[in-house]
C-alpha positions in Angstrom: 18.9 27.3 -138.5 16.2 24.7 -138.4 16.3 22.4 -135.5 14.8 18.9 -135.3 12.9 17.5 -132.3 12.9 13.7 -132.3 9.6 12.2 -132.3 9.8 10.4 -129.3 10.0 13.4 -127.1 7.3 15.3 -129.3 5.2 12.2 -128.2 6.1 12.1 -125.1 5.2 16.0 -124.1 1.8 15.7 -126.3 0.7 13.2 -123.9 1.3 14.1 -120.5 0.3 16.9 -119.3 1.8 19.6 -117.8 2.4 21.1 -114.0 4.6 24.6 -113.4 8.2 24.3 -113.9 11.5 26.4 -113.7 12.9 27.8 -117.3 16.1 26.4 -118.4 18.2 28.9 -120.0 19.8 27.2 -123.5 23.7 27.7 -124.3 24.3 30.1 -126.7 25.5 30.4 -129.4 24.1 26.7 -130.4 22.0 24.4 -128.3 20.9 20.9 -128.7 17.8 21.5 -127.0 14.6 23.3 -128.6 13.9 26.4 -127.4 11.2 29.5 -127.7 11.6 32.9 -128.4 13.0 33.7 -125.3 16.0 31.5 -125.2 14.7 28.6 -122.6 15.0 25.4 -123.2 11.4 23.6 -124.1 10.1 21.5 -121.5 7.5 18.8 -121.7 4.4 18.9 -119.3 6.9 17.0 -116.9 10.1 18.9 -117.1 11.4 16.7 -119.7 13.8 18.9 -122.0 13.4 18.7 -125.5 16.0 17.6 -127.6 17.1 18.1 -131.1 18.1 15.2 -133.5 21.6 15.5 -133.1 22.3 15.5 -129.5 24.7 14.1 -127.8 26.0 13.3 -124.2 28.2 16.1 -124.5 26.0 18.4 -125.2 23.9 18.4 -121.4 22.4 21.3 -119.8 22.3 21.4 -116.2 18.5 20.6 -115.4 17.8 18.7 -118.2 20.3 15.7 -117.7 21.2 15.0 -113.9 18.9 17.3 -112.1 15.2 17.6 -110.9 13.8 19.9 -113.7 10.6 20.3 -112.0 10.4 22.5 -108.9 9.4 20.0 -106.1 7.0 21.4 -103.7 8.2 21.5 -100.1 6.9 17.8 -98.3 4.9 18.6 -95.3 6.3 17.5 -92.9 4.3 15.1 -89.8 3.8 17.0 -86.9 4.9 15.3 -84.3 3.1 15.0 -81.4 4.9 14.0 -78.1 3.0 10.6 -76.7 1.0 11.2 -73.5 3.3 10.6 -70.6 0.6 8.0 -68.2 0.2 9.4 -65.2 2.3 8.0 -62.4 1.2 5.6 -60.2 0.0 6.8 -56.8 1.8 5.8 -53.9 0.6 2.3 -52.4 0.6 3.3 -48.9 2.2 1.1 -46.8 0.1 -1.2 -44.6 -0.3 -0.8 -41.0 2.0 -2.9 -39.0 -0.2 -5.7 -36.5 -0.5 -4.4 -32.9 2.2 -5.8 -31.2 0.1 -8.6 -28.5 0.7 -9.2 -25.3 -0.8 -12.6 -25.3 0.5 -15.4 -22.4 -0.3 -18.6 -20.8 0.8 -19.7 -17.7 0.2 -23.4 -15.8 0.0 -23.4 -12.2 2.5 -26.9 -11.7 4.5 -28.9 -9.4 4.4 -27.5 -5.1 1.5 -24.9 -7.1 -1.0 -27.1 -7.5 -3.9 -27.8 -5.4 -4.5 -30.6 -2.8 -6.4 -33.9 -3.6 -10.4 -32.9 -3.2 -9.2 -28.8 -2.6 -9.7 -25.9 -4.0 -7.2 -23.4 -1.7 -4.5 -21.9 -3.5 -0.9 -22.8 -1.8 1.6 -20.4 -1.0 3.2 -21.7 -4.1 0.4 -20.8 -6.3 0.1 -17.4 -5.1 3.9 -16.8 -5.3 4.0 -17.5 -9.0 0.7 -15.5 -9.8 2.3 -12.5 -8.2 5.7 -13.2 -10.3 4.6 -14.8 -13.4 1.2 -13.4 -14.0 1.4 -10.0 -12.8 4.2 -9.2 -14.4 2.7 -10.2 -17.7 -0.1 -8.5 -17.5 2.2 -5.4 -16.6 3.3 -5.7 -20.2 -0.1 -4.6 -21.5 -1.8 -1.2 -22.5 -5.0 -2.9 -22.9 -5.9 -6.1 -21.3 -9.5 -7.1 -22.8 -9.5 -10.3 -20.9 -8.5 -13.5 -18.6 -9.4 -16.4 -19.1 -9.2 -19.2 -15.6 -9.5 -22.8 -16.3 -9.4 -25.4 -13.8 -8.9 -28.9 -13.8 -8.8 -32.2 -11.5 -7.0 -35.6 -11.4 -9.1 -38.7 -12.9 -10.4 -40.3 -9.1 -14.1 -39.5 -8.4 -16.9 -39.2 -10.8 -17.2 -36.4 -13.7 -20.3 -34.4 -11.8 -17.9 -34.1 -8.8 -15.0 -33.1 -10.8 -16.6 -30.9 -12.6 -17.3 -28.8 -9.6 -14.7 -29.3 -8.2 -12.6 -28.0 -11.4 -14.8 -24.8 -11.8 -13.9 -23.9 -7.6 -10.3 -24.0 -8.5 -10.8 -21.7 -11.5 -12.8 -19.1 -8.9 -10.3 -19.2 -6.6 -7.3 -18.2 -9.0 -9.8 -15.6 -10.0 -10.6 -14.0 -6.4 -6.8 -13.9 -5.9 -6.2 -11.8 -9.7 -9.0 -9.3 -8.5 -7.2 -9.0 -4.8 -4.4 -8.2 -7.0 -6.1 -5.4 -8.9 -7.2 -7.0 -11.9 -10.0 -5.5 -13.5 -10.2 -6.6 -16.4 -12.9 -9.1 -17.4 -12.1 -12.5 -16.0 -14.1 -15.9 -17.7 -13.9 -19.2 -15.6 -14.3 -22.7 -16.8 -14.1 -26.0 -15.1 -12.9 -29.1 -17.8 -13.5 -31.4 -14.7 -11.1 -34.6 -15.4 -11.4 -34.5 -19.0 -7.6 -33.4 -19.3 -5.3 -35.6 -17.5 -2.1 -34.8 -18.6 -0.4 -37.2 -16.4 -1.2 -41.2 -16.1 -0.1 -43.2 -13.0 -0.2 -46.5 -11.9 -3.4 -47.4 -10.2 -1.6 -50.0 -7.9 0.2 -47.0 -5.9 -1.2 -46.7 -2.4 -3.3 -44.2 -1.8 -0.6 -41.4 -0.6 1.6 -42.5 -3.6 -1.2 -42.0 -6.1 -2.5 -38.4 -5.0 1.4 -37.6 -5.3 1.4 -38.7 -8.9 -1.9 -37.3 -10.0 -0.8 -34.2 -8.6 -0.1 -32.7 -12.4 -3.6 -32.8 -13.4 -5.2 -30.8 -10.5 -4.0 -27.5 -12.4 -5.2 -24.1 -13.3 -4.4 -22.4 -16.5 -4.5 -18.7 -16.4 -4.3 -17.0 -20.2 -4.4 -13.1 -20.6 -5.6 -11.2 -23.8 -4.7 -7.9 -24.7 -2.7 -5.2 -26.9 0.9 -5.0 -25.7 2.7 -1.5 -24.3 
């Protein structure tokens, strides 16, 4: 039986060309498809199957009408590479905490402060340096340093008072090394440059030393790492 190919698909396979592709096997006895010698269907150079002029819908082959005629070659498929994990941050290491201080300040005041033009140390004074002061500089490890300032009330002139300041600082600091202090000890007079308490200059004489007792102080300040 002679078979007819429509032209269209003659075309078609004519002018594409052609890749390898998997034989179709035609229906026997009859088949709307052209084949060759061997029975299989024809293909174009793109799988397309060739079909006769009478053709219809109902005569569809499996691999020529919804299937891939062409074998497809396997995709490659991406290797995937796992990202580089970063590296994890070092530990921040946690800073040191501030040595603990044991820091003071302490006024010698009220029945501890020294007579009008004197420079002994009371009972009172020496009382509270043996409470007070020792007992602070008990609380340190390391005690790099004290630090004696005195100071007078406002009556007399500043070169007197200057002097007179800087013996009341050197006495608190022969009493601190009778004590067993041996840590460096700075004095410093401030003379009547620090009043720190005002009085009224009509007062008699006894009244006004009484008033003015305040400003003839020492101040006695310890530095030094604490226990």
């Amino acid at each position: 039986m002679i078979k007819k190919i429509t032209f269209a698909c003659l075309l078609t396979s004519l002018a594409l060309p052609t890749f390898a592709q998997t034989d179709i096997q035609a229906l026997t006895p009859n088949s709307a498809y052209g084949q060759d010698a061997r029975g299989k269907i024809t293909r174009s150079g793109f799988g397309l199957c060739w079909r006769t002029g009478y053709w219809t819908s109902a005569d569809s082959t499996p691999g020529c009408d919804g299937e891939l005629l062409a074998p497809v070659a396997k995709p490659i498929t991406p290797e995937v590479v796992a990202p580089i994990a970063s590296p994890a941050p070092a530990p921040v290491a946690p800073k040191p905490a501030a040595p603990k201080r044991c820091d003071f300040a302490i006024t010698l005041q009220s029945d501890e402060t020294f007579d009008f033009n004197k420079a002994l140390l009371k009972n009172g004074a020496k009382q509270r340096i043996d409470k007070d002061v020792m007992d602070k500089l008990a609380t340190c490890v390391k005690l790099d340093l004290v630090i004696v300032t005195g100071h007078t009330d406002l009556i007399g002139d500043h070169k007197y008072n200057q002097k007179l300041s800087e013996k009341r600082a050197d006495a608190v600091a022969t009493y601190l090394t009778s004590k067993g202090v041996s840590a460096p000890i700075d004095t410093m007079g401030m003379g009547k440059t620090q009043q720190i308490k005002f009085c009224d200059e009509k007062l008699s004489q006894t009244k006004l030393f009484e008033c003015l007792a305040p400003n003839r102080r020492v101040v006695i300040e310890g530095r030094g790492l604490a226990k």
